[in-house]
N, C-alpha and C positions, 0 to 999 in steps of 0.2 A: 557825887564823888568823881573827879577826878579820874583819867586812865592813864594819867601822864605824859609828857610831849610829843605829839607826832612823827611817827616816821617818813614824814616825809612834806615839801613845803610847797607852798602854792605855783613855785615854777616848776613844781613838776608837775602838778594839773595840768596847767601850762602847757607844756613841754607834749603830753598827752594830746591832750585836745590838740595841739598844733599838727603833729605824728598825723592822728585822725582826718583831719582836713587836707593835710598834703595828699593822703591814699587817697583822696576822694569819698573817703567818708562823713556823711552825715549823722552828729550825734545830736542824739534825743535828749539825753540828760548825761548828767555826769554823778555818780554813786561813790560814797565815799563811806568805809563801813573797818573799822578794824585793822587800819594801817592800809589799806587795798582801794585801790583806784581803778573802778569801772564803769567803762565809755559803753553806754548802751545805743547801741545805731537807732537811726530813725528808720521806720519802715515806710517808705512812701505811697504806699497805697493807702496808706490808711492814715498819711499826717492831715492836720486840721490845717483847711487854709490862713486861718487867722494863731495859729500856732507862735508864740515868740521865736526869735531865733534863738538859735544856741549859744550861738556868739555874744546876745547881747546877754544874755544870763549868766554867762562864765566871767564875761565883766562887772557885769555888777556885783556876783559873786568877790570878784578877785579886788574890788573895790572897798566891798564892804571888811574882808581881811585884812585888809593895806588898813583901817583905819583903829 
């Protein structure tokens, strides 16, 4: 079922994620739950060297949207 269209559209991920990278922050994932968009930082002590990027996952992400 259905919760009905979105409050909000993939440029604001976007929009988000971009925000986050300017401060200098590093995000781990991006949480998307109930209208609400949450940049969870990465903690670097404890990231995995072979860890994806963030970057390339919000694209693919924002790719797989686009189609």
């Amino acid at each position: 079922m259905s919760k009905g269209p979105s409050t909000f559209r993939k440029t604001d991920v976007k929009r988000a994620f971009d925000a986050a990278k300017m401060a200098g922050v590093k995000v781990a994932r991006i949480e998307i739950q109930a209208g609400k968009i949450t940049l969870v930082p990465r903690d670097d002590s404890n990231a995995k060297a072979d860890a994806p990027d963030s970057v390339v996952e919000l694209n693919d992400w924002l790719a797989k949207k686009a189609k």
